[in-house]
CHARMM internal coordinates of N, CA and C (Angstrom, degrees):
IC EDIT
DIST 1 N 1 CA 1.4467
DIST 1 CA 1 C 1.5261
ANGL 1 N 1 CA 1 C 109.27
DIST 1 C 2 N 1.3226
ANGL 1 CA 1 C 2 N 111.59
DIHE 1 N 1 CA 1 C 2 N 136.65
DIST 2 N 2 CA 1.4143
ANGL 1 C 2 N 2 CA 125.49
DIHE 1 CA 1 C 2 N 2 CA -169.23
DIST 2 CA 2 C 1.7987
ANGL 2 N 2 CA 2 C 98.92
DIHE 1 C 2 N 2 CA 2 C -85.67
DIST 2 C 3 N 1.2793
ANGL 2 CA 2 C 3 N 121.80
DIHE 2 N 2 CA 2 C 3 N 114.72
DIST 3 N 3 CA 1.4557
ANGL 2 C 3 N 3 CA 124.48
DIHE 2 CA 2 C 3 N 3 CA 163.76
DIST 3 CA 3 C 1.5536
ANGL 3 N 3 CA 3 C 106.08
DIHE 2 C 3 N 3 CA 3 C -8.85
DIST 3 C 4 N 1.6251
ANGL 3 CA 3 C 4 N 111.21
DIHE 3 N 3 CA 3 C 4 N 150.98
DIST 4 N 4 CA 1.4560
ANGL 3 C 4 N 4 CA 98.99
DIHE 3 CA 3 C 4 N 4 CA 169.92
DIST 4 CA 4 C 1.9164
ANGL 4 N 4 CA 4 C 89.85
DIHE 3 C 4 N 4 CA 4 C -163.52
DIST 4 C 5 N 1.7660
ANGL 4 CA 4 C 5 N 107.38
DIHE 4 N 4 CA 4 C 5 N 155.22
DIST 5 N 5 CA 1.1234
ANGL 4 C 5 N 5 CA 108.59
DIHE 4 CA 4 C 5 N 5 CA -174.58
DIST 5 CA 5 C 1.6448
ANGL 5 N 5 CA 5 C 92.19
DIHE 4 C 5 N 5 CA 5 C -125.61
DIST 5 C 6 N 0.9853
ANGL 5 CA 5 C 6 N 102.38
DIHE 5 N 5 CA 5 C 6 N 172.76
DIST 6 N 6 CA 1.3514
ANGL 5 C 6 N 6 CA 124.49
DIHE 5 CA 5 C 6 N 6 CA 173.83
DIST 6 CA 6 C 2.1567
ANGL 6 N 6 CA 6 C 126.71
DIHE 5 C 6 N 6 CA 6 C -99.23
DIST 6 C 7 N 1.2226
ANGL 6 CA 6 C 7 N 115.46
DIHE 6 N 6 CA 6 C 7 N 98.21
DIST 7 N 7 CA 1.0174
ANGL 6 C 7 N 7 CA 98.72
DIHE 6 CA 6 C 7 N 7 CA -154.52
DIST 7 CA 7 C 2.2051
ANGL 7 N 7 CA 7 C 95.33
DIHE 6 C 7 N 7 CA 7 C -125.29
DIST 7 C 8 N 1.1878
ANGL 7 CA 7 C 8 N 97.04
DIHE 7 N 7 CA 7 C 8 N 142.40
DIST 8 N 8 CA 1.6788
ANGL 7 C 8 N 8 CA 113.06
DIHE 7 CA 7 C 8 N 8 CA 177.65
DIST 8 CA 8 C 1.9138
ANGL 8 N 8 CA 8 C 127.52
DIHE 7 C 8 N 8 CA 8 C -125.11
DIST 8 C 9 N 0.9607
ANGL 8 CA 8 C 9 N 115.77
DIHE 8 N 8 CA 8 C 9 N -158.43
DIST 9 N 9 CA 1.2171
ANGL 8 C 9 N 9 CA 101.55
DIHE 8 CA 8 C 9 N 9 CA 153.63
DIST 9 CA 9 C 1.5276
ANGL 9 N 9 CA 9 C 93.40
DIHE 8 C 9 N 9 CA 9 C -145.43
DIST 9 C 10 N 1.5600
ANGL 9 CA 9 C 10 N 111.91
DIHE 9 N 9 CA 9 C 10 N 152.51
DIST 10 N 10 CA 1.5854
ANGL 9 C 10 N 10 CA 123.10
DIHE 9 CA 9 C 10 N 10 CA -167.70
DIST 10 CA 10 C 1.7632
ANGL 10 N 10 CA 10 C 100.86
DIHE 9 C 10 N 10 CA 10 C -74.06
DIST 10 C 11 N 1.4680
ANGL 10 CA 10 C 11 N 116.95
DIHE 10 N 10 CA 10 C 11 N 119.66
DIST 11 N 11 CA 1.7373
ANGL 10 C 11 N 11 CA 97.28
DIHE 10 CA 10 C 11 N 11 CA 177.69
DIST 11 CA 11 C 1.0645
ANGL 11 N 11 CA 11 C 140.55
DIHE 10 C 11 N 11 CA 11 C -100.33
DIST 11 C 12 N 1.8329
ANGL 11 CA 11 C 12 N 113.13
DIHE 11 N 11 CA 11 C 12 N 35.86
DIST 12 N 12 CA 1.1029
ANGL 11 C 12 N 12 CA 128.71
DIHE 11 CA 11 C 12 N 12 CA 137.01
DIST 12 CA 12 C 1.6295
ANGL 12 N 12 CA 12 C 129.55
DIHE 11 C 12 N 12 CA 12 C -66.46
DIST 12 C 13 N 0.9988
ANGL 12 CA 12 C 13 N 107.38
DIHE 12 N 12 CA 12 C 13 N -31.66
DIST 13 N 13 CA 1.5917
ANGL 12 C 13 N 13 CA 112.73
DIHE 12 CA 12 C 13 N 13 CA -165.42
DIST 13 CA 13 C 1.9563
ANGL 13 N 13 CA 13 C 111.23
DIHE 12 C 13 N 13 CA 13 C -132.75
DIST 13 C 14 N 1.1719
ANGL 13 CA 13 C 14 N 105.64
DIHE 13 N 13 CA 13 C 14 N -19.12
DIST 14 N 14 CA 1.5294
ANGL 13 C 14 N 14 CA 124.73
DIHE 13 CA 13 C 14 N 14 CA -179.39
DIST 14 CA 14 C 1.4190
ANGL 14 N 14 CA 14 C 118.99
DIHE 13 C 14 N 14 CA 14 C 69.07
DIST 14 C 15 N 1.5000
ANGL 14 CA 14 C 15 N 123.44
DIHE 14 N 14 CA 14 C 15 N 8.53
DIST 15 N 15 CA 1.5588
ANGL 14 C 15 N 15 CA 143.84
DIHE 14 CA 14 C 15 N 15 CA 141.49
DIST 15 CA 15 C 1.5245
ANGL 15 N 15 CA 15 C 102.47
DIHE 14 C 15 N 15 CA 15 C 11.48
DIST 15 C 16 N 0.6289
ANGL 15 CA 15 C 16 N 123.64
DIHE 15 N 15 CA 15 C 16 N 160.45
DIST 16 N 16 CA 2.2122
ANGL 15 C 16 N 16 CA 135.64
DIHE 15 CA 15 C 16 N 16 CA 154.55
DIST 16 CA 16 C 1.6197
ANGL 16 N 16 CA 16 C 80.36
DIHE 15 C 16 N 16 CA 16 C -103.26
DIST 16 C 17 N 1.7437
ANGL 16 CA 16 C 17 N 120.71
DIHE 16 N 16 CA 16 C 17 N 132.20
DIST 17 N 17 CA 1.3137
ANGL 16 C 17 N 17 CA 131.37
DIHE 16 CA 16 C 17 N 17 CA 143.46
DIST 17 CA 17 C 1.5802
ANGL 17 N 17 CA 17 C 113.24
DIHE 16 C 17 N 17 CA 17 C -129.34
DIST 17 C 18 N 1.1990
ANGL 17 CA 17 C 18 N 93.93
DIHE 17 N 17 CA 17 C 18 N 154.93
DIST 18 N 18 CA 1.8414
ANGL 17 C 18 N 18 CA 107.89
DIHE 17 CA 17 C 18 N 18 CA -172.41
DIST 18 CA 18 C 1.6107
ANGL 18 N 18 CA 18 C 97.31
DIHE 17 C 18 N 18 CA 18 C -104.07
DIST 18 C 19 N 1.4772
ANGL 18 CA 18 C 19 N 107.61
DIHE 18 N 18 CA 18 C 19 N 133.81
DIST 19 N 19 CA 1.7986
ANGL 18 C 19 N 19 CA 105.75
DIHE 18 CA 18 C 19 N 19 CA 154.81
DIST 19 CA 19 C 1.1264
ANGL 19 N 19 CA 19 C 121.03
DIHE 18 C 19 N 19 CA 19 C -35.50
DIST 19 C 20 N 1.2980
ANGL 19 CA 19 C 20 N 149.63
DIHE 19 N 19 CA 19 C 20 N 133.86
DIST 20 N 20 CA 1.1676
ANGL 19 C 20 N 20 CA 148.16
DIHE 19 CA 19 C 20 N 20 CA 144.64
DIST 20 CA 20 C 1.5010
ANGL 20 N 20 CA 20 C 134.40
DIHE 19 C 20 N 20 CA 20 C -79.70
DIST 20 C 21 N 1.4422
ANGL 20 CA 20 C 21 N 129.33
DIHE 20 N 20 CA 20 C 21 N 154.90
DIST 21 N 21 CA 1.6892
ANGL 20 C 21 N 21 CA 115.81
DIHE 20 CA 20 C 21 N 21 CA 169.01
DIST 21 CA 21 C 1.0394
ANGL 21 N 21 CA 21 C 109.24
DIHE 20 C 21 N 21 CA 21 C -58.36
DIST 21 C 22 N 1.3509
ANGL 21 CA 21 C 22 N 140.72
DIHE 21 N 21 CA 21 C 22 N 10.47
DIST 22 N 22 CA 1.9594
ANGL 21 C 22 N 22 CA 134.36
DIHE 21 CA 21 C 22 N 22 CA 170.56
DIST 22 CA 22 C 1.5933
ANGL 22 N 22 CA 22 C 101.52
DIHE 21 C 22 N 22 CA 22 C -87.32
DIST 22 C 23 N 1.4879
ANGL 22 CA 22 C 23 N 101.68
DIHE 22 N 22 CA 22 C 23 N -19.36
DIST 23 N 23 CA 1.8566
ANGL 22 C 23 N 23 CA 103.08
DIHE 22 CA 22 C 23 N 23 CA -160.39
DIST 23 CA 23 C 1.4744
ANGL 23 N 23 CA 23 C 112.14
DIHE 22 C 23 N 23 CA 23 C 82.85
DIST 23 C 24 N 1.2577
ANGL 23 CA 23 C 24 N 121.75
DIHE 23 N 23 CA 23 C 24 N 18.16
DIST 24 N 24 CA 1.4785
ANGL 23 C 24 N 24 CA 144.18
DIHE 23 CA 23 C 24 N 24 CA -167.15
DIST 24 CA 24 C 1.5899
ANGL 24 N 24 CA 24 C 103.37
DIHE 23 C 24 N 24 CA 24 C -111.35
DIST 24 C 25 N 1.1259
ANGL 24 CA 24 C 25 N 117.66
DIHE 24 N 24 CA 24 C 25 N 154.34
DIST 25 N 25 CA 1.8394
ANGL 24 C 25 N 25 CA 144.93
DIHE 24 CA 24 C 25 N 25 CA 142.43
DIST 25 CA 25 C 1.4213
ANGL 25 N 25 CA 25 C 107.04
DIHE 24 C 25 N 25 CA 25 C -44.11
DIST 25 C 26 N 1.2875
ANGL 25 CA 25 C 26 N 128.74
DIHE 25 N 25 CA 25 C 26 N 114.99
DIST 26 N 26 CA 1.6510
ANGL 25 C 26 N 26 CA 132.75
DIHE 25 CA 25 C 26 N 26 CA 131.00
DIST 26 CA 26 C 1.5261
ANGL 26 N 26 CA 26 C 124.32
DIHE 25 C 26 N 26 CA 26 C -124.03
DIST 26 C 27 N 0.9103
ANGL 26 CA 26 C 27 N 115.43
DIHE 26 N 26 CA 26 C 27 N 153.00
DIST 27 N 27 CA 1.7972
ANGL 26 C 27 N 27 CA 119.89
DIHE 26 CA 26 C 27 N 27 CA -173.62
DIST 27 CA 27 C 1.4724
ANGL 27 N 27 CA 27 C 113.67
DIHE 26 C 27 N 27 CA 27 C -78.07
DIST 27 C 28 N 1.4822
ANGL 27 CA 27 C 28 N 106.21
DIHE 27 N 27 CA 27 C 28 N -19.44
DIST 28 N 28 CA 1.7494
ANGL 27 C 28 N 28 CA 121.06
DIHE 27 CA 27 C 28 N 28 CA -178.23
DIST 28 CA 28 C 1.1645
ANGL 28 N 28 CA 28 C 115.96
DIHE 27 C 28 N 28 CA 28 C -90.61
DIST 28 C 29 N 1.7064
ANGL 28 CA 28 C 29 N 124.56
DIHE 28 N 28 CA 28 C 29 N 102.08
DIST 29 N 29 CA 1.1884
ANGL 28 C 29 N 29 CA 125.65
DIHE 28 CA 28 C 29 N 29 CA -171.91
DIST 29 CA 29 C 1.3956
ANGL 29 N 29 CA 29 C 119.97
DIHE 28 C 29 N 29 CA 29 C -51.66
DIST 29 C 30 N 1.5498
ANGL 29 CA 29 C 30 N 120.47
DIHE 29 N 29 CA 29 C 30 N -21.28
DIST 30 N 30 CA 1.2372
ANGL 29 C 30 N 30 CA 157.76
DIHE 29 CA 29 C 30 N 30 CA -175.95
DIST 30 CA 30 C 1.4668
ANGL 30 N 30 CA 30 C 84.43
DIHE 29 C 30 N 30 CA 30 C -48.21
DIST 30 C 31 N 1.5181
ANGL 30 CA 30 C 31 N 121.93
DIHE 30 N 30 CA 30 C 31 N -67.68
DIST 31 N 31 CA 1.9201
ANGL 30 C 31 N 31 CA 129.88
DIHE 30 CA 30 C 31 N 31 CA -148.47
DIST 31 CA 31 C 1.6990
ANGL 31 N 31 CA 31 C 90.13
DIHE 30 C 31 N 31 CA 31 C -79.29
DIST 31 C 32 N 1.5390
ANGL 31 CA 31 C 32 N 124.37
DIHE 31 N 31 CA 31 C 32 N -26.66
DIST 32 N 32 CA 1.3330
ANGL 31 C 32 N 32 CA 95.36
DIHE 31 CA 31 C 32 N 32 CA -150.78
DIST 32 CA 32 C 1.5740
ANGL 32 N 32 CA 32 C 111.87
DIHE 31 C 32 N 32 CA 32 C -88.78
DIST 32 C 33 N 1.3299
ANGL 32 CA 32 C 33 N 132.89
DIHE 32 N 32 CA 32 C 33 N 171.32
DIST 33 N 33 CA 1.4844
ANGL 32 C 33 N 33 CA 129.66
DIHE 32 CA 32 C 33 N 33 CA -139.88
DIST 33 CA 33 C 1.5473
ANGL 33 N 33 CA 33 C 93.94
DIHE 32 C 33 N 33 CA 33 C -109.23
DIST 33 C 34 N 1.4374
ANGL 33 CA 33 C 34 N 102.37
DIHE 33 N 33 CA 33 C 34 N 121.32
DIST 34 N 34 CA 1.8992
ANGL 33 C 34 N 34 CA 99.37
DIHE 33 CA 33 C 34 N 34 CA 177.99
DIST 34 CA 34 C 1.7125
ANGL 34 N 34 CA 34 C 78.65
DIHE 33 C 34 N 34 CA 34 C -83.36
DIST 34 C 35 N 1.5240
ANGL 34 CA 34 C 35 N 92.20
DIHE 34 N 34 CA 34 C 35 N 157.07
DIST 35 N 35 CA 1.4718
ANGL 34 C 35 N 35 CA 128.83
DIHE 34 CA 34 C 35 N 35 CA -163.65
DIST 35 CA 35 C 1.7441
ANGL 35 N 35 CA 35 C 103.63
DIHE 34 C 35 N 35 CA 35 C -121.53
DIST 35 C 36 N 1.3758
ANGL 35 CA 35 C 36 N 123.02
DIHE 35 N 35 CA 35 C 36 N 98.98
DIST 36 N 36 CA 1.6359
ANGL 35 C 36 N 36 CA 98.85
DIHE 35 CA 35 C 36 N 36 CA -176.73
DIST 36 CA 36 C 1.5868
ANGL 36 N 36 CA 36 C 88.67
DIHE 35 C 36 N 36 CA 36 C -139.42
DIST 36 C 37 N 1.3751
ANGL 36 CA 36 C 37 N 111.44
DIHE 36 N 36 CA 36 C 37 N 77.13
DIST 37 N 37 CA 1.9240
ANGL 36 C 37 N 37 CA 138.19
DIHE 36 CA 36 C 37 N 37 CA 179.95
DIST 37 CA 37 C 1.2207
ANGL 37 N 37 CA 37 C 112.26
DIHE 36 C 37 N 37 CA 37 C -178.89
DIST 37 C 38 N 1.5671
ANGL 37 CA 37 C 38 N 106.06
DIHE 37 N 37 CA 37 C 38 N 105.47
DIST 38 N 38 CA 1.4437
ANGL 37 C 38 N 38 CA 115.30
DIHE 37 CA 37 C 38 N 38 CA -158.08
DIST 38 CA 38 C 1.9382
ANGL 38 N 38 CA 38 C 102.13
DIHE 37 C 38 N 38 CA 38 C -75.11
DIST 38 C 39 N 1.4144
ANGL 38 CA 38 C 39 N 117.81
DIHE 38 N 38 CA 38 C 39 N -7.47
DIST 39 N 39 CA 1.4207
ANGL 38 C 39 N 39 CA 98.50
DIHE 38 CA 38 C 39 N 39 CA 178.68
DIST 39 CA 39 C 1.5930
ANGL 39 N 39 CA 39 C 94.69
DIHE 38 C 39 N 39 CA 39 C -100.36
DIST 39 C 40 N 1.5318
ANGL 39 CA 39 C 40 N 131.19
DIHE 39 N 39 CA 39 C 40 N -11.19
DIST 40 N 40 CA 1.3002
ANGL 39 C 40 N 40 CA 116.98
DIHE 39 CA 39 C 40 N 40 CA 160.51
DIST 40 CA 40 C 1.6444
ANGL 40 N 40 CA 40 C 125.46
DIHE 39 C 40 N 40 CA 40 C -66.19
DIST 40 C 41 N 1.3674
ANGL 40 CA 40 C 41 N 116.45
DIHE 40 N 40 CA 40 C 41 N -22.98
DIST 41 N 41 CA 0.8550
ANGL 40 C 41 N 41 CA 121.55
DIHE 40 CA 40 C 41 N 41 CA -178.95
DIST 41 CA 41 C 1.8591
ANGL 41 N 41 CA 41 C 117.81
DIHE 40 C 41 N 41 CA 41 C -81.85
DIST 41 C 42 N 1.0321
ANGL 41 CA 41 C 42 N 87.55
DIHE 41 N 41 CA 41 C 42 N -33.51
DIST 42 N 42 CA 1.8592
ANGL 41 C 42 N 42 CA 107.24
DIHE 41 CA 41 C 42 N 42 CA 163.80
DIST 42 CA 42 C 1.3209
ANGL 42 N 42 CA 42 C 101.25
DIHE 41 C 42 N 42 CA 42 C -47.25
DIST 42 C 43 N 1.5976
ANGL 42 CA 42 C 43 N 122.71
DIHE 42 N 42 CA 42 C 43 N -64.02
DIST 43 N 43 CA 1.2151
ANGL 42 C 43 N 43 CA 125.96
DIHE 42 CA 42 C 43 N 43 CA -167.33
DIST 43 CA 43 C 1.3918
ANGL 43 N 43 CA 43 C 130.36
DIHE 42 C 43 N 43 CA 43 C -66.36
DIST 43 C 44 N 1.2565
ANGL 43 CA 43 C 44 N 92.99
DIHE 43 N 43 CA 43 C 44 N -30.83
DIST 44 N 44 CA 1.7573
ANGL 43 C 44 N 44 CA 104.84
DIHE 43 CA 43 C 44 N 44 CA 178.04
DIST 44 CA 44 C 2.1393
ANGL 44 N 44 CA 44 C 113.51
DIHE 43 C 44 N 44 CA 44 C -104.22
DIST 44 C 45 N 1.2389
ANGL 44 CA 44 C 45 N 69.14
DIHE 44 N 44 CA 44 C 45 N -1.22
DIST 45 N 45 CA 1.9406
ANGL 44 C 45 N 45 CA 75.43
DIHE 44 CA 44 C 45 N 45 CA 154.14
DIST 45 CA 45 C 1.5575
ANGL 45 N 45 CA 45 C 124.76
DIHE 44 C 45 N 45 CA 45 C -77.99
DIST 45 C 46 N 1.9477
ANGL 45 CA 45 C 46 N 82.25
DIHE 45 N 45 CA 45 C 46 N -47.19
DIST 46 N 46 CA 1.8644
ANGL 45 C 46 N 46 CA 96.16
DIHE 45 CA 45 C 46 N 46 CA -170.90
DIST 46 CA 46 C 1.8559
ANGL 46 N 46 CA 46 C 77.17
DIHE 45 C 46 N 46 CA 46 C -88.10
DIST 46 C 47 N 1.0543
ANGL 46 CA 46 C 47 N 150.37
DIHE 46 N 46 CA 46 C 47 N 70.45
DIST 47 N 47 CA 1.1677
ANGL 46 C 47 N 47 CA 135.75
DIHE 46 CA 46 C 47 N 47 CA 119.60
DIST 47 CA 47 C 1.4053
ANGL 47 N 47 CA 47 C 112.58
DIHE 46 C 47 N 47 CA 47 C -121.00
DIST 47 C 48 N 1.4089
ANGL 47 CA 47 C 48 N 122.58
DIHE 47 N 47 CA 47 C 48 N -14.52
DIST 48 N 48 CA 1.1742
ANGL 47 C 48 N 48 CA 123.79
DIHE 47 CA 47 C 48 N 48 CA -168.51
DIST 48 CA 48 C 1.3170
ANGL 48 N 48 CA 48 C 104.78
DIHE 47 C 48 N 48 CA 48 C -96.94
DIST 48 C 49 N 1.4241
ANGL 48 CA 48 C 49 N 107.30
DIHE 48 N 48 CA 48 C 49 N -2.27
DIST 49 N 49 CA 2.0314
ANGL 48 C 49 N 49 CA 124.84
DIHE 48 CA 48 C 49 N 49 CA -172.91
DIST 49 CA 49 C 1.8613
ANGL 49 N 49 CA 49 C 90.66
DIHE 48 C 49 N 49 CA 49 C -84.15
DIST 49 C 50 N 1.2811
ANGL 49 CA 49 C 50 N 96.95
DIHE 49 N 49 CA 49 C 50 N -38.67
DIST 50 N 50 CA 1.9750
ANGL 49 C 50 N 50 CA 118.07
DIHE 49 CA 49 C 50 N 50 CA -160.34
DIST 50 CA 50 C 1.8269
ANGL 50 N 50 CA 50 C 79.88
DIHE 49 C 50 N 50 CA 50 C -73.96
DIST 50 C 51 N 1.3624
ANGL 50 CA 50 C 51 N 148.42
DIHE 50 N 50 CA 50 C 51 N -87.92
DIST 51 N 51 CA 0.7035
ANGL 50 C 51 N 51 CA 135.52
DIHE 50 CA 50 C 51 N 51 CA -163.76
DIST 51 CA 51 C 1.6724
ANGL 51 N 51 CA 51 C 128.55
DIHE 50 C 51 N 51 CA 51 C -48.46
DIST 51 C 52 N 1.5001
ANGL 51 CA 51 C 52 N 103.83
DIHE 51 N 51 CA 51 C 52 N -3.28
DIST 52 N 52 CA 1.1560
ANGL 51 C 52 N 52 CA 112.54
DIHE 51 CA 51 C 52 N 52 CA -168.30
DIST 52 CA 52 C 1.9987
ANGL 52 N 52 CA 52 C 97.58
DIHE 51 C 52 N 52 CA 52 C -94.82
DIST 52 C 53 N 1.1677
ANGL 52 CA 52 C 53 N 103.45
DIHE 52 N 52 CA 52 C 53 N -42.00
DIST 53 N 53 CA 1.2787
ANGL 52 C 53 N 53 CA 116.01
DIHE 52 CA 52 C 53 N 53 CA 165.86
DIST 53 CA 53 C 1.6552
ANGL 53 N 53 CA 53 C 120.41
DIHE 52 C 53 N 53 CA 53 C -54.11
DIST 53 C 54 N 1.3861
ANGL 53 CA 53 C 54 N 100.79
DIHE 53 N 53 CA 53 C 54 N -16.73
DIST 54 N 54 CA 1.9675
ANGL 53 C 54 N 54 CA 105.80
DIHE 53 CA 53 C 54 N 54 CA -168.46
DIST 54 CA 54 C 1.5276
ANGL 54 N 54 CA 54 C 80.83
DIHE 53 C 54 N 54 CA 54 C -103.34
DIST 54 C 55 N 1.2588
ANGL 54 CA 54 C 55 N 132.79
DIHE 54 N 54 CA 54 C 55 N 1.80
DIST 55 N 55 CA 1.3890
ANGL 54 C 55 N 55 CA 102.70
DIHE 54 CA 54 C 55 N 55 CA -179.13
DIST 55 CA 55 C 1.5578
ANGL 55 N 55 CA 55 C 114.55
DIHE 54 C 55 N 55 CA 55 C 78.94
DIST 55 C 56 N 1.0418
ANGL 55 CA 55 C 56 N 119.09
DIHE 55 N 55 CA 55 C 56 N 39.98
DIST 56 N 56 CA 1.5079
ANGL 55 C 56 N 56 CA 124.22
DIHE 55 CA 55 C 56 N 56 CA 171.86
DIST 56 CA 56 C 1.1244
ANGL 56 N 56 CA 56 C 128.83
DIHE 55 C 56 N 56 CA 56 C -115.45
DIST 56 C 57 N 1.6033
ANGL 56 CA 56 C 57 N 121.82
DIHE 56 N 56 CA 56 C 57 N -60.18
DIST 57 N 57 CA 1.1431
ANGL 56 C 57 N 57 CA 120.80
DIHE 56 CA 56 C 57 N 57 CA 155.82
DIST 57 CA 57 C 2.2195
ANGL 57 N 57 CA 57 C 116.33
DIHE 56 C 57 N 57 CA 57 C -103.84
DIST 57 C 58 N 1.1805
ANGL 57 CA 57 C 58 N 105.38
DIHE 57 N 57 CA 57 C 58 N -151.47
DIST 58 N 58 CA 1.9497
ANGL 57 C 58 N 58 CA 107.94
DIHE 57 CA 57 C 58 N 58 CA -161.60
DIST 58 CA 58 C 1.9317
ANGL 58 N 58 CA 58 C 72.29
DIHE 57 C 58 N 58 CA 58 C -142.93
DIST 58 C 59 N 1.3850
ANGL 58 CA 58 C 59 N 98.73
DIHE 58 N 58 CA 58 C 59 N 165.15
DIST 59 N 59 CA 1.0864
ANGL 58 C 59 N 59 CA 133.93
DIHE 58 CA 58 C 59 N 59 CA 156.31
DIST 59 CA 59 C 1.6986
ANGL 59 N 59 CA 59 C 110.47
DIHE 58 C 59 N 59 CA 59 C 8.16
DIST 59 C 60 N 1.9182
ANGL 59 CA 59 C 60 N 115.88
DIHE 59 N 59 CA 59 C 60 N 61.16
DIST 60 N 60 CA 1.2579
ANGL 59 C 60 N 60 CA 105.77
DIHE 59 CA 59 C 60 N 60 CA 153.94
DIST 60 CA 60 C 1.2935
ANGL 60 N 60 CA 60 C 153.28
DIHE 59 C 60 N 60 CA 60 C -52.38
DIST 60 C 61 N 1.4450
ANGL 60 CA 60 C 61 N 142.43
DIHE 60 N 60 CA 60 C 61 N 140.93
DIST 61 N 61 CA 1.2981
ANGL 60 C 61 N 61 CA 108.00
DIHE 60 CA 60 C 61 N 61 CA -147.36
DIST 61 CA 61 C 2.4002
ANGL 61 N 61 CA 61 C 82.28
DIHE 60 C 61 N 61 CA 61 C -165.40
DIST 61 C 62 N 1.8264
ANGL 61 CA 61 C 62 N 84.02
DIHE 61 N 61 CA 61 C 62 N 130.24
DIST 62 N 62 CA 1.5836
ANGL 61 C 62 N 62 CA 70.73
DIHE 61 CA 61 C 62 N 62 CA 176.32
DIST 62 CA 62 C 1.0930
ANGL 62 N 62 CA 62 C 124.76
DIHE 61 C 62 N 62 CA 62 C -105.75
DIST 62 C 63 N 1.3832
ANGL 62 CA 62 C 63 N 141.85
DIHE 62 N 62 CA 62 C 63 N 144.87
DIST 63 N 63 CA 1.2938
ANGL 62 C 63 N 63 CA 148.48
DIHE 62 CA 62 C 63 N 63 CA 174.96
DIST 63 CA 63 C 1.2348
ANGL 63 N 63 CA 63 C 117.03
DIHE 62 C 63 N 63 CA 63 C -113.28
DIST 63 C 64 N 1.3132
ANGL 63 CA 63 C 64 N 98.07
DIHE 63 N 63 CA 63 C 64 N 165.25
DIST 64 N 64 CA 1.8221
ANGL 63 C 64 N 64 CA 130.79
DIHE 63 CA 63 C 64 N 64 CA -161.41
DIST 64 CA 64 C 1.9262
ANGL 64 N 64 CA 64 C 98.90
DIHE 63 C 64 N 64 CA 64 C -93.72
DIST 64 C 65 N 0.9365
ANGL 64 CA 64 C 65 N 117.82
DIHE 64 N 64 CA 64 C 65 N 86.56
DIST 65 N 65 CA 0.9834
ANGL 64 C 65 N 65 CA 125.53
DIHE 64 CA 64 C 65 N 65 CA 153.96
DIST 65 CA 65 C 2.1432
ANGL 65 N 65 CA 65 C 137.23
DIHE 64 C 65 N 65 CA 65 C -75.72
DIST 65 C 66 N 1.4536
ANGL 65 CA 65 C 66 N 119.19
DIHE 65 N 65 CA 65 C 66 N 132.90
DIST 66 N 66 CA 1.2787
ANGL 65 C 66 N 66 CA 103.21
DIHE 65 CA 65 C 66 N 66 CA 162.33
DIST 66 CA 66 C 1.8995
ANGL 66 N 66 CA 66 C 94.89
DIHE 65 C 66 N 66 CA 66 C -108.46
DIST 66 C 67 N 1.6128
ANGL 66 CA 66 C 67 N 76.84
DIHE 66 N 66 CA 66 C 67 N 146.76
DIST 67 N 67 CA 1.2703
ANGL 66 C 67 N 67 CA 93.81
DIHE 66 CA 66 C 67 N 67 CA 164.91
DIST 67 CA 67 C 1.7247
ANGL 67 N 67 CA 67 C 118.61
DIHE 66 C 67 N 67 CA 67 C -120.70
DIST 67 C 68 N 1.3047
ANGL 67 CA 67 C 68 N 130.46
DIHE 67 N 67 CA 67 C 68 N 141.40
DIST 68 N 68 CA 1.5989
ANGL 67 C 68 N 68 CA 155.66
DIHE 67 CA 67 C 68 N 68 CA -163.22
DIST 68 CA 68 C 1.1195
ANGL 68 N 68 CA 68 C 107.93
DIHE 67 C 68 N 68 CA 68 C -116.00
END
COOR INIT
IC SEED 1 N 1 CA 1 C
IC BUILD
């Protein structure tokens, strides 16, 4: 499995933010957490689905990232 991050836009302001290791929003692709465990990635999808439901971020969505 190819690394993968989690990415939304914030829906206050409509920003691009990446998941972070807090389980939080940052704008710096730098903070957000490559994911390379497909039942971790399960998990922090359906959390980023849950934040999508609180009205935080729009349309999460995961991607294939390399990381260097």
């Amino acid at each position: 499995m190819m690394p993968q991050m989690i990415i939304a836009n914030r829906l206050n302001d409509g920003v691009v933010v990446f998941l972070d290791t807090r389980e939080g929003w940052d704008p710096a692709i730098a903070a957000g957490v490559a994911i390379d465990d497909e039942a971790e990635a399960k998990r922090l999808f359906a959390l980023a689905k849950q934040h999508e439901t609180e009205c935080q971020v729009v349309d999460p969505q995961l991607i294939e990232v390399l990381v260097e």
